[in-house]
BAMARKOL-63745 format. One record per atom (N, C-alpha, C): residue number from 1; residue in three letters; atom name; x, y, z. Coordinates in steps of 0.05 Angstrom, whole numbers. Each point is the difference from the previous one (the first is absolute). Layout:
site n NUM res ALA atom CA east X north Y up Z
...
This chain:
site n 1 res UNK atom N east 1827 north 505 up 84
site n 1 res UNK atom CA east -24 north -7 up -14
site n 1 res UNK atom C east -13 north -24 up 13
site n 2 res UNK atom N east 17 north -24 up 15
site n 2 res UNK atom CA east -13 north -21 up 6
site n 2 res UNK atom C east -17 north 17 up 23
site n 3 res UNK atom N east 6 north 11 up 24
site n 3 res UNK atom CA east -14 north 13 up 14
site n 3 res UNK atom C east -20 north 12 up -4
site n 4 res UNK atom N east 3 north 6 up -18
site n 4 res UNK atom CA east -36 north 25 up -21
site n 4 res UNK atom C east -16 north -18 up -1
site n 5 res UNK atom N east 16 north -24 up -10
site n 5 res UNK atom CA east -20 north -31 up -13
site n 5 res UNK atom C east -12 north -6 up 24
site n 6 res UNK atom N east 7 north -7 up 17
site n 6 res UNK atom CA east -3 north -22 up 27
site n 6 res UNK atom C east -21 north 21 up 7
site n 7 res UNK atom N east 2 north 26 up 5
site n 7 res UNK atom CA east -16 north 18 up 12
site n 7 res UNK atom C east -25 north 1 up -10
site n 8 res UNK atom N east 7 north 4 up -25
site n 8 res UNK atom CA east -30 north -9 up -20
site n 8 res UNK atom C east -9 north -18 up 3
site n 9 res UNK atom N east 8 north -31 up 0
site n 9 res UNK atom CA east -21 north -14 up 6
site n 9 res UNK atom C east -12 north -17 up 28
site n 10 res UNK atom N east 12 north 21 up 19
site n 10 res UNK atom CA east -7 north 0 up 30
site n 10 res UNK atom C east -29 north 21 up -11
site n 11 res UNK atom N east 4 north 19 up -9
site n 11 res UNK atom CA east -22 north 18 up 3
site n 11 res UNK atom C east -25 north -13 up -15
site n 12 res UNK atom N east 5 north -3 up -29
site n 12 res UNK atom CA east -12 north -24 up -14
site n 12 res UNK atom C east -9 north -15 up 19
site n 13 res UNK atom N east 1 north -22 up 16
site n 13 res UNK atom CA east -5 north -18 up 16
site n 13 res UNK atom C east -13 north 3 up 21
site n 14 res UNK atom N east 10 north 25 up 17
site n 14 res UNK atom CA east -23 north 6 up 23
site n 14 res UNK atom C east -24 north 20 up -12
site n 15 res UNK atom N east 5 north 4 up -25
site n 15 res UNK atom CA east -25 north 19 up -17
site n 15 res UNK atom C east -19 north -19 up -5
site n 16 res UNK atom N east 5 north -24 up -4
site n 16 res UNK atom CA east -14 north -28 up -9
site n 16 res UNK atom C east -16 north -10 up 22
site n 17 res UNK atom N east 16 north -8 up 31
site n 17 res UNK atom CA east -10 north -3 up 16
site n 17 res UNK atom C east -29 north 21 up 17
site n 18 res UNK atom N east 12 north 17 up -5
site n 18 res UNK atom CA east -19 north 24 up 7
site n 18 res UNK atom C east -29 north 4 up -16
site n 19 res UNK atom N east 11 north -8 up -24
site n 19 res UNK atom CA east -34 north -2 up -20
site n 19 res UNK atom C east -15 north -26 up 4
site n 20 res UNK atom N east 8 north -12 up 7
site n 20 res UNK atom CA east -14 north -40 up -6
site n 20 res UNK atom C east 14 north -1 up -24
site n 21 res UNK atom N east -16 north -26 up -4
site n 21 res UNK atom CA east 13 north -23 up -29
site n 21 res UNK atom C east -28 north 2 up -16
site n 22 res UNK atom N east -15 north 24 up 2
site n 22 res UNK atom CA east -24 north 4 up -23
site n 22 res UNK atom C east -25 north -23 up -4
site n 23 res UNK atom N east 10 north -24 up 27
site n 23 res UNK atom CA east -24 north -14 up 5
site n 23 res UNK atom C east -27 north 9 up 9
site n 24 res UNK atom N east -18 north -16 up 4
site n 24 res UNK atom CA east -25 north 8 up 20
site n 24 res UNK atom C east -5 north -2 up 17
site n 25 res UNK atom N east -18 north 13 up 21
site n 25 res UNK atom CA east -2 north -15 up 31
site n 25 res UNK atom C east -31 north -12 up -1
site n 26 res UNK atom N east -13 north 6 up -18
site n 26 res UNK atom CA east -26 north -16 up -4
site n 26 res UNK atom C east -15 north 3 up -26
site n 27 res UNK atom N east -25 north -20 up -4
site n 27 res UNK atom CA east -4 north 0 up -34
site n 27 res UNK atom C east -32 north -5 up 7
site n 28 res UNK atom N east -16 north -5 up -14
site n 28 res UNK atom CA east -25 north 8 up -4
site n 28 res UNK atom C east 0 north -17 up -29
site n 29 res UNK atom N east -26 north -15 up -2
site n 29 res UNK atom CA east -13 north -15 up -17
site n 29 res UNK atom C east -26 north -6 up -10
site n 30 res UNK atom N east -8 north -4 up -14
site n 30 res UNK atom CA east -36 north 3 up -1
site n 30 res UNK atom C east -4 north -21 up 4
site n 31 res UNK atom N east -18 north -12 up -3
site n 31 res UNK atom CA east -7 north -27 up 16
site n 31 res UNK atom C east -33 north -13 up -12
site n 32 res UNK atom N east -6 north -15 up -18
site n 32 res UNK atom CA east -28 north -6 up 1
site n 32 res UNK atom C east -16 north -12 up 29
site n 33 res UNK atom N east -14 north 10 up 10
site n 33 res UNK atom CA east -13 north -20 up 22
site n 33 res UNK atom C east -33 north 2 up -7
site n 34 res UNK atom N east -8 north -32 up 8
site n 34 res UNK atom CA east -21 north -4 up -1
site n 34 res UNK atom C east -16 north -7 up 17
site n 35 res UNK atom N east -24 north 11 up 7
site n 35 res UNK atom CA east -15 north -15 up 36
site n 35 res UNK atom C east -36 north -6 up -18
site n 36 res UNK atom N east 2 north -27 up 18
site n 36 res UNK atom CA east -30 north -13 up -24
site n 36 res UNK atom C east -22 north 11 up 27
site n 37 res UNK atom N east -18 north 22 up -5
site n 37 res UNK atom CA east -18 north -4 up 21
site n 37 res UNK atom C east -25 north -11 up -5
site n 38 res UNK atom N east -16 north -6 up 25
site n 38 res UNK atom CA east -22 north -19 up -7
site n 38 res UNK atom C east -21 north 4 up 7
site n 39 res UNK atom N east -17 north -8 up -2
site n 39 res UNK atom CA east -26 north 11 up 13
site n 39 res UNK atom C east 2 north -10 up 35
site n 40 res UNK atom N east -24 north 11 up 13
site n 40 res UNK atom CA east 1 north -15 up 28
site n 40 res UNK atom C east -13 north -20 up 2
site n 41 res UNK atom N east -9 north -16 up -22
site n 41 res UNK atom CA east -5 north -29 up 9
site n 41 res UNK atom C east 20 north -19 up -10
site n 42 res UNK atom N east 23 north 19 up -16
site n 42 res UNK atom CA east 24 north -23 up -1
site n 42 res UNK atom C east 26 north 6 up 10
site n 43 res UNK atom N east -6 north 20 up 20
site n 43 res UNK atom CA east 28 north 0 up 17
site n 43 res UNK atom C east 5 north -17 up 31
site n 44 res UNK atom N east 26 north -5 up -1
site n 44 res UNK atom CA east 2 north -12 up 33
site n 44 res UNK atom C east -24 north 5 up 19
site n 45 res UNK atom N east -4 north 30 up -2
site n 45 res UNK atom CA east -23 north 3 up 25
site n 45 res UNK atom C east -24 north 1 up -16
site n 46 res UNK atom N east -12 north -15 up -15
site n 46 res UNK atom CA east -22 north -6 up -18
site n 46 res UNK atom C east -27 north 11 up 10
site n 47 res UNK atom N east -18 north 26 up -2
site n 47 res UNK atom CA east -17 north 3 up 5
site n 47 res UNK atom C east -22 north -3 up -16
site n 48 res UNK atom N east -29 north -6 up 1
site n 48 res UNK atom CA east -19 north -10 up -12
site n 48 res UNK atom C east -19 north 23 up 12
site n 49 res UNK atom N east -9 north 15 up -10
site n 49 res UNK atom CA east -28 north 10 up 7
site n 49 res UNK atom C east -16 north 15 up -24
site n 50 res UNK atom N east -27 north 8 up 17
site n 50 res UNK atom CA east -17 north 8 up -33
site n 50 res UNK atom C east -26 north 6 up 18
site n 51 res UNK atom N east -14 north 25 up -15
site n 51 res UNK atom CA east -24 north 16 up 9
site n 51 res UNK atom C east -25 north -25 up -9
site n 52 res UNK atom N east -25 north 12 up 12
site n 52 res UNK atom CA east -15 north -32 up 3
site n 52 res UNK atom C east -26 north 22 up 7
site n 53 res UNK atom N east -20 north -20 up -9
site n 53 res UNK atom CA east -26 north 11 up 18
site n 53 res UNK atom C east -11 north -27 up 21
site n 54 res UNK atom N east 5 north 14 up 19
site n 54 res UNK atom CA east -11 north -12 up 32
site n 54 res UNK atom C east -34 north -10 up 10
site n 55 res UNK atom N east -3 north -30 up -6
site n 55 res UNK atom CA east -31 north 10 up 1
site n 55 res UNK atom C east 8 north -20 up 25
site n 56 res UNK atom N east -12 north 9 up 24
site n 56 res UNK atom CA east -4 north -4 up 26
site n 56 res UNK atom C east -28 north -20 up 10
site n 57 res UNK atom N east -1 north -21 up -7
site n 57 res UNK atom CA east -32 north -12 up 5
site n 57 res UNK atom C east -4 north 3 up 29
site n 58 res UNK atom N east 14 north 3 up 24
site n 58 res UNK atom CA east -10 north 0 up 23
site n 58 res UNK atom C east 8 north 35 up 18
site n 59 res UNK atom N east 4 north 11 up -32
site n 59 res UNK atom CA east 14 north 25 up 22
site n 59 res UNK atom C east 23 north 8 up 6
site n 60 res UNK atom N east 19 north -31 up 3
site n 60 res UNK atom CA east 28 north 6 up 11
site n 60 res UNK atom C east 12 north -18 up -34
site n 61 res UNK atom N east 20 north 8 up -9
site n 61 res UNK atom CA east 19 north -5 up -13
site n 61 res UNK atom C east 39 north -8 up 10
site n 62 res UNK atom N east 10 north -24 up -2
site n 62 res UNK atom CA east 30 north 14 up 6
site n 62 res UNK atom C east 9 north -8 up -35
site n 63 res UNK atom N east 19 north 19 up -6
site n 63 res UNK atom CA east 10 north 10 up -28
site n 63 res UNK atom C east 28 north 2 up 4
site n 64 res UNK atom N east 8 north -20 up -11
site n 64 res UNK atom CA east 37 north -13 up -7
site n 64 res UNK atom C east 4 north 33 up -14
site n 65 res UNK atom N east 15 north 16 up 1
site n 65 res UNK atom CA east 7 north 19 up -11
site n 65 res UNK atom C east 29 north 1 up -12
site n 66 res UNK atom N east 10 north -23 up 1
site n 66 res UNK atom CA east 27 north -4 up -2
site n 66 res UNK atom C east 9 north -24 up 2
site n 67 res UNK atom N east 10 north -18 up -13
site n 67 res UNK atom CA east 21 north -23 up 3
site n 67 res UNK atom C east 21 north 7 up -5
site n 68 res UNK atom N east 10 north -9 up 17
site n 68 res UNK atom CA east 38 north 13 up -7
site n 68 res UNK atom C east 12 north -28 up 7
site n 69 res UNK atom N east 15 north -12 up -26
site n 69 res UNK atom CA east 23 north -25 up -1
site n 69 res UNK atom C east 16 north 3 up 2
site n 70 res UNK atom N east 16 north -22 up 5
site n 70 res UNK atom CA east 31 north 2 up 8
site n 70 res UNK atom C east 10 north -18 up -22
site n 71 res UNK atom N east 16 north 11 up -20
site n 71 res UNK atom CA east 19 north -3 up -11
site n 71 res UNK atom C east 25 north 0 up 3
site n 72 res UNK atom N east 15 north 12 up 24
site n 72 res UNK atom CA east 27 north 3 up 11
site n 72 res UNK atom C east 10 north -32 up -7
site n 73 res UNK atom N east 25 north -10 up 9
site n 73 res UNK atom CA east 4 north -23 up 3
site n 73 res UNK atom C east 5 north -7 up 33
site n 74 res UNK atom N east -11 north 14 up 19
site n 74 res UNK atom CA east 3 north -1 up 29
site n 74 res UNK atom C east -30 north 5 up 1
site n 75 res UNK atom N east 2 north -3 up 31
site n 75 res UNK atom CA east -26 north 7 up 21
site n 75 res UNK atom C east 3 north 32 up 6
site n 76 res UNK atom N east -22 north 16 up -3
site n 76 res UNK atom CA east -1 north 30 up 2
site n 76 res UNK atom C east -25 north 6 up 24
site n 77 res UNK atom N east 8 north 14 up 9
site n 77 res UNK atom CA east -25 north 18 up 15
site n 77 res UNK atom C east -7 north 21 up -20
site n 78 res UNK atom N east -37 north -2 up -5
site n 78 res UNK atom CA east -3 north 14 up -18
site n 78 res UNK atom C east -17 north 20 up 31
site n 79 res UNK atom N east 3 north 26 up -19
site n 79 res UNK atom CA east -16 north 21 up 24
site n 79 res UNK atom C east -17 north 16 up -18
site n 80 res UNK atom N east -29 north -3 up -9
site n 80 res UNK atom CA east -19 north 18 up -7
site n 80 res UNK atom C east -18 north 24 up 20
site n 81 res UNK atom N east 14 north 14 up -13
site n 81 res UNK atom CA east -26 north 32 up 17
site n 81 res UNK atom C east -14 north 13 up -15
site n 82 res UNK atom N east -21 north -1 up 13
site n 82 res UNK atom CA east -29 north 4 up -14
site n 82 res UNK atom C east -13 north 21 up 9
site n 83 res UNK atom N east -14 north 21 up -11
site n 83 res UNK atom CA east -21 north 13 up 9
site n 83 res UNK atom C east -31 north -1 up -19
site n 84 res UNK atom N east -23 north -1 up 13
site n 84 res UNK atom CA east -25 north 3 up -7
site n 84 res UNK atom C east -12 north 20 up 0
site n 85 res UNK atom N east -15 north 9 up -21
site n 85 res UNK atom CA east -27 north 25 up -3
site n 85 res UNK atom C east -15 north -5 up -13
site n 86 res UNK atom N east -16 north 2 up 13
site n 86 res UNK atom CA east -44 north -11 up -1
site n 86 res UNK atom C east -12 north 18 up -10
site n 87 res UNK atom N east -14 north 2 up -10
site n 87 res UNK atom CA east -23 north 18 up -1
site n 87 res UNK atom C east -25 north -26 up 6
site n 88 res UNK atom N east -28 north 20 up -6
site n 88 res UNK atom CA east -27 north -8 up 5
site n 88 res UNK atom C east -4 north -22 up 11
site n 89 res UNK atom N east 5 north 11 up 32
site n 89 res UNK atom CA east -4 north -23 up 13
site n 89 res UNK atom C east 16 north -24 up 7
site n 90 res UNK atom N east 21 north 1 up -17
site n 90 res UNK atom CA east 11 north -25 up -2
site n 90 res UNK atom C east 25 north -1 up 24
site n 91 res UNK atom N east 3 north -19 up 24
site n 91 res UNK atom CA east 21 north -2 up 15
site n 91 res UNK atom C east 17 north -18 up -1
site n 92 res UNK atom N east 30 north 3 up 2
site n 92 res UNK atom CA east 19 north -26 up 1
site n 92 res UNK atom C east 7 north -5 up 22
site n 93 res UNK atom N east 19 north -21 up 0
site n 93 res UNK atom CA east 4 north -13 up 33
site n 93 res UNK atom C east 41 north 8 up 3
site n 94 res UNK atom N east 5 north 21 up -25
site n 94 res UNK atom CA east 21 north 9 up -2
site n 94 res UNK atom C east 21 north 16 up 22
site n 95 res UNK atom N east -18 north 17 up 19
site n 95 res UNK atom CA east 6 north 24 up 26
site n 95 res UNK atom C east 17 north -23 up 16
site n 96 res UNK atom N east -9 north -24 up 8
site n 96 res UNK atom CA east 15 north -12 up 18
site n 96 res UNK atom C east 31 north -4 up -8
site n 97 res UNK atom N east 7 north -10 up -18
site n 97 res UNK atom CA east 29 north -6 up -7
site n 97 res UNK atom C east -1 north -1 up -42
site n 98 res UNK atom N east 8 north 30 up -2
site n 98 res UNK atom CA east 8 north -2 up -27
site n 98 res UNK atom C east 27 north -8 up -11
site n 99 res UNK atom N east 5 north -23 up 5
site n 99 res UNK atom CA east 24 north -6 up 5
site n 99 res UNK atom C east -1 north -35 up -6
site n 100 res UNK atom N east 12 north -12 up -15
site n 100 res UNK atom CA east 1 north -32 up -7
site n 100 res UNK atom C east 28 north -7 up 3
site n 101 res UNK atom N east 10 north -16 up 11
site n 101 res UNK atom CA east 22 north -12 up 5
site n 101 res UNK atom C east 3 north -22 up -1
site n 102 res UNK atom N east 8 north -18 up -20
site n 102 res UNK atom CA east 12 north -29 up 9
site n 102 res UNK atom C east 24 north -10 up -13
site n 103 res UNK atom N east 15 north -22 up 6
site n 103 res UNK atom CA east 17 north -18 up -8
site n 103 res UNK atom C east -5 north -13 up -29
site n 104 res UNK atom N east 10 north -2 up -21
site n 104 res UNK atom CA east -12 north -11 up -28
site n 104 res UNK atom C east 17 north -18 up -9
site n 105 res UNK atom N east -1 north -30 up -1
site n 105 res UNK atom CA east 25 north -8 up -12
site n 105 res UNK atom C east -4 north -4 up -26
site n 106 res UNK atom N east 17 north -5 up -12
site n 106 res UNK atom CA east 10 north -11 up -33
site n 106 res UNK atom C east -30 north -2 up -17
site n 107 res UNK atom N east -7 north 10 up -11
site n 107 res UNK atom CA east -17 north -3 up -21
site n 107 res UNK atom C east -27 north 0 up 17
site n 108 res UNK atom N east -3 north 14 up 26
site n 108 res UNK atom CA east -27 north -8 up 11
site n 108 res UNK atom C east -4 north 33 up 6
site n 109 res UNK atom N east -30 north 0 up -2
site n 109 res UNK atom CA east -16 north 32 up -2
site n 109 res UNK atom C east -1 north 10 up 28
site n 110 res UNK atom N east -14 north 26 up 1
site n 110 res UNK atom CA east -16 north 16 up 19
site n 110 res UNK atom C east -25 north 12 up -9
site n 111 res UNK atom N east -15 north 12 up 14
site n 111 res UNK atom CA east -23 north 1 up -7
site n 111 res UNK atom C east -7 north 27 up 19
site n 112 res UNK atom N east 0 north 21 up -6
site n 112 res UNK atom CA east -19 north 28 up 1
site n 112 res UNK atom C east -22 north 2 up 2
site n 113 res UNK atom N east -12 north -7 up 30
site n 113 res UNK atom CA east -32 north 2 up -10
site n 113 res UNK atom C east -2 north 25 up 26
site n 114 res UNK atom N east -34 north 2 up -13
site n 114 res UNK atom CA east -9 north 25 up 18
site n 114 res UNK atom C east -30 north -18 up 3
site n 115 res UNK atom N east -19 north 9 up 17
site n 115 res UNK atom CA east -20 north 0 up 4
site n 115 res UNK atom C east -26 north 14 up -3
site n 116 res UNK atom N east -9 north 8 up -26
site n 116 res UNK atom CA east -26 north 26 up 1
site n 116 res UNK atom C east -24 north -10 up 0
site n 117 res UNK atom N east -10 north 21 up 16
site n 117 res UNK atom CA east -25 north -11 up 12
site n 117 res UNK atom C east -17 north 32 up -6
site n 118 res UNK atom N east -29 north -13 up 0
site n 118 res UNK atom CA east -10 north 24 up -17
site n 118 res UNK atom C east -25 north 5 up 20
site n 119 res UNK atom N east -8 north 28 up 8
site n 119 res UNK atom CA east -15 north 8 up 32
site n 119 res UNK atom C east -24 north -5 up -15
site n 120 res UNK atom N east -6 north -9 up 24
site n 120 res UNK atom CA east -34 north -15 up -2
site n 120 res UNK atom C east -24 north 18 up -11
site n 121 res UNK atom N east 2 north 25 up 0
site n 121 res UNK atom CA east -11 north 25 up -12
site n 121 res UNK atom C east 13 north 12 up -24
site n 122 res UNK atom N east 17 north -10 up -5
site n 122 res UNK atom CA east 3 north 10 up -30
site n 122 res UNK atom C east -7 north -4 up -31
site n 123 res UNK atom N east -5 north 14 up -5
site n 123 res UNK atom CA east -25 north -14 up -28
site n 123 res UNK atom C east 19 north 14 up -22
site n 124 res UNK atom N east 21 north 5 up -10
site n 124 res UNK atom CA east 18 north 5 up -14
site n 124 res UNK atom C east 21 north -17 up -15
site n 125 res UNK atom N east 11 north 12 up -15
site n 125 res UNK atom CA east 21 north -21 up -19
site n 125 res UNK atom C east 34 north 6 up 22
site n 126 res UNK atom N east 19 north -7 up -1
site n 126 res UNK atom CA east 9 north 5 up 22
site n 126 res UNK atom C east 33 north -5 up -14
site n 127 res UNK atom N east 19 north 21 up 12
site n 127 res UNK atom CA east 25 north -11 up -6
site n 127 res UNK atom C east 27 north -7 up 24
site n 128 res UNK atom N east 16 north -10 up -9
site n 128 res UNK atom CA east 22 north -12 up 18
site n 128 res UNK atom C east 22 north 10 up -18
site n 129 res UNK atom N east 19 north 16 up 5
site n 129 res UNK atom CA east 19 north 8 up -15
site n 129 res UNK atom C east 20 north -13 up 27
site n 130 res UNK atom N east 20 north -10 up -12
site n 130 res UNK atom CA east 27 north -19 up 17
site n 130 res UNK atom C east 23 north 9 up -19
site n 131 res UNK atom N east 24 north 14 up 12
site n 131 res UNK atom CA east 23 north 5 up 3
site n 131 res UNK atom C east 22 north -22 up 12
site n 132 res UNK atom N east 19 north -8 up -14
site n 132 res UNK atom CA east 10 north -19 up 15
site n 132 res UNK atom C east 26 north 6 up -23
site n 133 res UNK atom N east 22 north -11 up 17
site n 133 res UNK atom CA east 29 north -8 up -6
site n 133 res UNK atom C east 9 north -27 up 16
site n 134 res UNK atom N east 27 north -3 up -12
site n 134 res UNK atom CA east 12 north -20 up 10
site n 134 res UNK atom C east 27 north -6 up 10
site n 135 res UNK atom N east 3 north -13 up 14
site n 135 res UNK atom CA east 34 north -3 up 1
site n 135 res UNK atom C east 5 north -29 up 16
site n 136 res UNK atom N east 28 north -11 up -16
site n 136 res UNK atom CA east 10 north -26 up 2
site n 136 res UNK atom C east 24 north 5 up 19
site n 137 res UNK atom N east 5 north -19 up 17
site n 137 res UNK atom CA east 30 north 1 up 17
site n 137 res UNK atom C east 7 north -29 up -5
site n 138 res UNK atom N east 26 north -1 up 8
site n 138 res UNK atom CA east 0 north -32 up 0
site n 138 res UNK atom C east 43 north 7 up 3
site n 139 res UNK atom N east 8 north -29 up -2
site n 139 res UNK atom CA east 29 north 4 up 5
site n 139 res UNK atom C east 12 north 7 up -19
site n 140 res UNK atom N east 17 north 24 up -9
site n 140 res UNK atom CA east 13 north 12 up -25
site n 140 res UNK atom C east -20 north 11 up -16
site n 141 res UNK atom N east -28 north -3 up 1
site n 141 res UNK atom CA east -14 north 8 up -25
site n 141 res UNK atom C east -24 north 15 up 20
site n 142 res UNK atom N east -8 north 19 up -20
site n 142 res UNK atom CA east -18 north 17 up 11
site n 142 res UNK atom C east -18 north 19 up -23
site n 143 res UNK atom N east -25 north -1 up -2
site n 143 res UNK atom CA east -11 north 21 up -29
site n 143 res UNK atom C east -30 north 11 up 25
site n 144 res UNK atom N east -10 north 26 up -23
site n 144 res UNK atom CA east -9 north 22 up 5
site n 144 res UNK atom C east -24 north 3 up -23
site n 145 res UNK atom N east -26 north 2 up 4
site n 145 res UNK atom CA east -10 north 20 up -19
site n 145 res UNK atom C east 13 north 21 up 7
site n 146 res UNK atom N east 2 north 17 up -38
site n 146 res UNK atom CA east 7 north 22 up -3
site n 146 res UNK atom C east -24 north 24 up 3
site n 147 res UNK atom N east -24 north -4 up 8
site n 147 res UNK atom CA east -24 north 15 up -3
site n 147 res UNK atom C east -16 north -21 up 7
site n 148 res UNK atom N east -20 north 20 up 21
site n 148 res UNK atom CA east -18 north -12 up 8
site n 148 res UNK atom C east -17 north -15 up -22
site n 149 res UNK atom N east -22 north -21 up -3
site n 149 res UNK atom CA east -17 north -12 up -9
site n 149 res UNK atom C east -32 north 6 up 8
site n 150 res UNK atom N east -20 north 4 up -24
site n 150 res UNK atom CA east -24 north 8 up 6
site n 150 res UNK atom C east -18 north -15 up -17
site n 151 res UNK atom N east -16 north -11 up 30
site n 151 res UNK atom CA east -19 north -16 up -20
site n 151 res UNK atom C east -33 north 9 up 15
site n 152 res UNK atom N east -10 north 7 up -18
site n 152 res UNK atom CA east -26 north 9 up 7
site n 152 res UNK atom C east -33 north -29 up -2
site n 153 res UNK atom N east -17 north 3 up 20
site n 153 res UNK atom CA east -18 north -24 up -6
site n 153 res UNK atom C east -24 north 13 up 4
site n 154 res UNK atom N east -18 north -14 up -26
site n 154 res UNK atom CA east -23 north 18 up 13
site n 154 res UNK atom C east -30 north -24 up 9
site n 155 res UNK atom N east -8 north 13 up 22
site n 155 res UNK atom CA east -19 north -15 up 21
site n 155 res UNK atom C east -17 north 3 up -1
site n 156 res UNK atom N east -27 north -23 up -9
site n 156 res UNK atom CA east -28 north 5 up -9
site n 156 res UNK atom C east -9 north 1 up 28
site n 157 res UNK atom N east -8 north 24 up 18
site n 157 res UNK atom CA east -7 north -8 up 22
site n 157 res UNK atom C east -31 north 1 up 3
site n 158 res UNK atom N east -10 north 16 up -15
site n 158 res UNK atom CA east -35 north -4 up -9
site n 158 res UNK atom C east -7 north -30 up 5
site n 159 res UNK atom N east 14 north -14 up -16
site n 159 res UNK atom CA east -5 north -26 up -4
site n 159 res UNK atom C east 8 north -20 up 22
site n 160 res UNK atom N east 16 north 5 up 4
site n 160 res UNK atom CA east 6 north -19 up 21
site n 160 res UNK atom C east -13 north 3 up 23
site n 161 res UNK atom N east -2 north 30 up 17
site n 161 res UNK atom CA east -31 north 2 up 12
site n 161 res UNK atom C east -18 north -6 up 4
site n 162 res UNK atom N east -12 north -1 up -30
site n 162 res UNK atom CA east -32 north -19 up -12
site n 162 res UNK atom C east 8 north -20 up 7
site n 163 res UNK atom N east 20 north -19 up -4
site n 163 res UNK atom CA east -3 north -23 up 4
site n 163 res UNK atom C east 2 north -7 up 29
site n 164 res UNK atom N east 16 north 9 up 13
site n 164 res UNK atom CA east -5 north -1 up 29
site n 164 res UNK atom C east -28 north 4 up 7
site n 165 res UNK atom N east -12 north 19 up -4
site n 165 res UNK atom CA east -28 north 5 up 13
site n 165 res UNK atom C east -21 north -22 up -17
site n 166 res UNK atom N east 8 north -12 up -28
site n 166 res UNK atom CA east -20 north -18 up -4
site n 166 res UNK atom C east 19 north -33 up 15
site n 167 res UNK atom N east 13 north 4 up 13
site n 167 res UNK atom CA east 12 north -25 up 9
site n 167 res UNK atom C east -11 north -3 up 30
site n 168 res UNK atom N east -4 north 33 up 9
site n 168 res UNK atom CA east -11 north 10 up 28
site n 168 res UNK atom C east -28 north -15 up -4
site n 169 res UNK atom N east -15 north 3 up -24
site n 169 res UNK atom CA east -31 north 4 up 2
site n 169 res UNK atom C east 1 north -37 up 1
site n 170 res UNK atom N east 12 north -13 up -19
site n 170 res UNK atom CA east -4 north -25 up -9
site n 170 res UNK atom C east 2 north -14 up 41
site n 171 res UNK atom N east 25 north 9 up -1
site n 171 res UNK atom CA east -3 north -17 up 32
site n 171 res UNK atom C east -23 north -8 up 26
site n 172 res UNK atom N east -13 north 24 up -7
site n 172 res UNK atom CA east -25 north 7 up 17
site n 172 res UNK atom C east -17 north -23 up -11
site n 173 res UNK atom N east -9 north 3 up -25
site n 173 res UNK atom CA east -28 north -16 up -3
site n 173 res UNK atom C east 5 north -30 up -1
């Protein structure tokens, strides 16, 4: 009988080993999390812009289309890319380099500008539609618009015209 016994609880024992000890190998939890988002004039890469009407007294306009701050607690290279579309008449100085690049330190801005200039024959109301995003680099830290930005301006160029040509006439006499 001791033999039956011993046998049994060899079998018992490696039956035990063979199943586990009814622990877990991993667990799962719910978790509240909270993320505060903000607008873009109060995040690290702080952007400022806003649609406008453009009155041009000599014809040419340049139009900040963008301030972008630095809130980081480092120095960032901010990099804005931009594209421009005119109508009536209206041209920017954008084709050469849509592209803004500089160094920004601690709490100090950048500035997005474009140049529109309105053709000397155009007697129309006139628009500037500007596309632009952003992006910050810097050491360990780095942010992104998530979608482009659109800010549209619209260009009295009738007027500004007139005034050129009565600025033309005044010089003469």
């Amino acid at each position: 009988m001791r033999k039956v016994f011993v046998a049994l609880c060899v079998l018992v024992a490696s039956a035990g080993l063979g199943m586990g000890s009814g622990g877990f190998s991993s667990m799962g939890a719910d978790r509240a999390v909270t993320v505060d988002v903000v607008g873009d004039e109060s995040a690290y890469m702080s952007l400022d812009y806003s649609n406008e009407t453009v009155d041009p007294t000599d014809g040419t306009k340049e139009v900040e289309f963008v301030t972008v701050a630095n809130h980081f607690a480092e120095v960032v290279d901010f990099r804005i890319d931009f594209t421009v579309d005119t109508t009536g008449g209206l041209t920017s100085d954008s084709s050469s380099d849509p592209i803004i690049q500089e160094n920004v330190g601690i709490g100090e801005n950048v500035d997005g500008t474009v140049t529109l200039e309105c053709d000397s024959s155009s007697s129309t109301s006139s628009t500037a539609i500007i596309d632009f995003d952003v992006a910050a680099d810097g050491d360990g830290v780095s942010a992104k618009t998530t979608a482009n930005r659109t800010v549209e301006y619209e260009v009295d160029c009738e007027e500004a015209t007139e005034d050129s040509t009565d600025q033309a006439t005044d010089d003469t006499n």
